[in-house]
Backbone as numpy.savetxt, mean C-alpha at the origin, in Angstrom:
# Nx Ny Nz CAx CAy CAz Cx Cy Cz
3.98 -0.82 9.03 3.83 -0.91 7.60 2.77 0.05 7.08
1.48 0.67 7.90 0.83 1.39 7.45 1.21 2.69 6.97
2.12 2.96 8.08 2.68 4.66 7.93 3.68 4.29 6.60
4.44 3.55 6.12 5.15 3.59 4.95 4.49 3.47 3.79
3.03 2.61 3.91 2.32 2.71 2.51 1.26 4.13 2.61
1.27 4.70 3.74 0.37 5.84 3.32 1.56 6.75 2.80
2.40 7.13 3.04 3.76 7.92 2.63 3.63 7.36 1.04
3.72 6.30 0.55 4.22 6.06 -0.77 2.78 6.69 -1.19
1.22 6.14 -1.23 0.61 6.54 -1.73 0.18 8.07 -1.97
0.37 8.71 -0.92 0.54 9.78 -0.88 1.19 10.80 -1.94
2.33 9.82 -1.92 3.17 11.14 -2.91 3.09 10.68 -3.99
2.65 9.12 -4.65 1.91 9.53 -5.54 0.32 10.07 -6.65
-0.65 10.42 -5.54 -1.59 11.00 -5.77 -2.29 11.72 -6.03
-2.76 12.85 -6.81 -3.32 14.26 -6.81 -4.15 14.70 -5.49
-4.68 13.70 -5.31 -5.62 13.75 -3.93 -5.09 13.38 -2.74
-3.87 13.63 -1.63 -3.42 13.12 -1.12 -4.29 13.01 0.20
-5.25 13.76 0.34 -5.96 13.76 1.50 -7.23 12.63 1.56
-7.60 12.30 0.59 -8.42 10.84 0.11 -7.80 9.66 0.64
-6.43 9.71 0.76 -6.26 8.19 1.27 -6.33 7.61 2.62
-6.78 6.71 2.32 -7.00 5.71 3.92 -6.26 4.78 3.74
-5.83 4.34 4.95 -4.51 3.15 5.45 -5.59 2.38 6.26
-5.48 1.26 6.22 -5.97 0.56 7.08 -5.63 -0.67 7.71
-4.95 -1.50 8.62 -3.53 -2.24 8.97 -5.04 -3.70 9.79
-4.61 -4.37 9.15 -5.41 -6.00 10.23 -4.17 -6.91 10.13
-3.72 -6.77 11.54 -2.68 -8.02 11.97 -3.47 -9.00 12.25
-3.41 -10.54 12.00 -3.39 -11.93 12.92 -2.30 -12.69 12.55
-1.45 -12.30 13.54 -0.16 -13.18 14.59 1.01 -12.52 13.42
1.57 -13.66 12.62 2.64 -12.75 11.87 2.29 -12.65 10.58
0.77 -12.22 10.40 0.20 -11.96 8.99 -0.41 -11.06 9.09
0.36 -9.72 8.05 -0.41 -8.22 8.29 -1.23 -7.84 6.89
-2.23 -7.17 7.00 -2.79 -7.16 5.74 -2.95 -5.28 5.76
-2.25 -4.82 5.15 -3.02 -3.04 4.19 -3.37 -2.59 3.50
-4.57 -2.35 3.60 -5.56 -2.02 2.87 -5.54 -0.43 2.80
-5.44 -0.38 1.48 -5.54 1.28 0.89 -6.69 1.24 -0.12
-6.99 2.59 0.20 -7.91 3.39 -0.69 -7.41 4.41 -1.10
-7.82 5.07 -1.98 -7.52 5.96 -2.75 -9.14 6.60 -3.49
-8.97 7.96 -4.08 -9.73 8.52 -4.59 -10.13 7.52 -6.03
-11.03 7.35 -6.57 -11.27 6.74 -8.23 -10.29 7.37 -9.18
-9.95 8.63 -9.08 -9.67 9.48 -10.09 -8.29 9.44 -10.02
-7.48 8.82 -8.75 -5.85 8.84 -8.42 -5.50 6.83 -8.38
-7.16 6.14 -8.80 -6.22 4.65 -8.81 -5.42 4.04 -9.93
-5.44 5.11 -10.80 -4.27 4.10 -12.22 -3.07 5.20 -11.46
-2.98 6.06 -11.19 -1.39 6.33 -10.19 -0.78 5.75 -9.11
-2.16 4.88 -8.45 -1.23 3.88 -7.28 -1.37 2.58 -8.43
-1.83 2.17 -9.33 -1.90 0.72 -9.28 -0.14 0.74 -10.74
-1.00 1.94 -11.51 0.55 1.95 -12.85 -0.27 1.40 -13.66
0.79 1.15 -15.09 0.68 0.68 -16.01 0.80 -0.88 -15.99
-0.15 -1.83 -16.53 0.06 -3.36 -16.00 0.42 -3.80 -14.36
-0.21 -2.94 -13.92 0.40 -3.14 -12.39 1.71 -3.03 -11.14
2.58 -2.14 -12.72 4.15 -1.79 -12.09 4.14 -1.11 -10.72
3.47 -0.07 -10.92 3.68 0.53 -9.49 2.97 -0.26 -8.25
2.38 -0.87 -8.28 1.24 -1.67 -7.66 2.39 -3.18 -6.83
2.95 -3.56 -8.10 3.97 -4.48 -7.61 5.10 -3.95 -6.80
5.64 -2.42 -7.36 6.76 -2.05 -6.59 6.18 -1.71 -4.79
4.96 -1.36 -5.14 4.82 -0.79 -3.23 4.67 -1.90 -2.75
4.24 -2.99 -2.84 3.95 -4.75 -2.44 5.75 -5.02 -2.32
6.23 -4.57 -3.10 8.15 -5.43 -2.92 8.76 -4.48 -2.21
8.78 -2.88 -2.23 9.19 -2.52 -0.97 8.72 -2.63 0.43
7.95 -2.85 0.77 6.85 -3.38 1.75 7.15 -4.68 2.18
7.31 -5.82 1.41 8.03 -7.02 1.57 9.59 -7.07 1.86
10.21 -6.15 1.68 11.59 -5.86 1.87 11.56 -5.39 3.05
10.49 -4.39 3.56 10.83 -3.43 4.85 10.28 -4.61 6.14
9.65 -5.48 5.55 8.64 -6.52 6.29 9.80 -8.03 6.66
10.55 -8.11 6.15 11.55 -9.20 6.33 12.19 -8.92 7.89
12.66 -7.46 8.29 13.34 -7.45 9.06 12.52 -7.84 10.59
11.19 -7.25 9.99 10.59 -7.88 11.53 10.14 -9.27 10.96
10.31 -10.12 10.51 9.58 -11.68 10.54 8.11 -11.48 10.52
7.48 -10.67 9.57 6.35 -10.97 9.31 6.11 -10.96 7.77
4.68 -11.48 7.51 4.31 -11.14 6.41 3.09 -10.61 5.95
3.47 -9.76 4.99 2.59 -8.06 4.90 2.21 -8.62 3.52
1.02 -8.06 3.56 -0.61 -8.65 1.97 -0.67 -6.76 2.06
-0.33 -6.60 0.81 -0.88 -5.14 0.48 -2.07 -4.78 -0.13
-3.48 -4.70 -0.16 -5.00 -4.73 -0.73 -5.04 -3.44 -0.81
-5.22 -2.91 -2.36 -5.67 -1.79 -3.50 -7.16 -1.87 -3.26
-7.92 -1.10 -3.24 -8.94 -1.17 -2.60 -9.96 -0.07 -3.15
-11.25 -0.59 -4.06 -11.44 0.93 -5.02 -12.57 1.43 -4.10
């Protein structure tokens, strides 16, 4: 799950080299934690939180097939 949310954040960022992925499994609860530059977080988070919700629901979609469950943490 890390390598798919650094890919999304990535492409949408000015700063793509600023971001950090950071993955803490315990058992079938994964948590990723991203950072981002200050100046690129209203492009990962959106307007009211749209984009913010969509990387959390594709992430939860890609996360079904293995039986776990993935916590996505925006992280300033």
């Amino acid at each position: 799950m890390k390598e798919l949310v650094e890919v999304m954040a990535k492409a949408l960022v000015d700063k793509p080299e600023a971001v950090q992925v950071t993955e803490e499994t315990d058992g079938k609860h994964i948590t990723v934690k991203l950072k981002v530059d200050p100046s690129d977080m209203g492009k990962v988070i959106g307007k009211q939180g749209r984009i913010a919700k969509a990387i959390r629901a594709v992430v939860k979609a890609a996360s079904t097939k293995d039986d776990t469950y993935v916590d996505v943490d925006i992280i300033e």
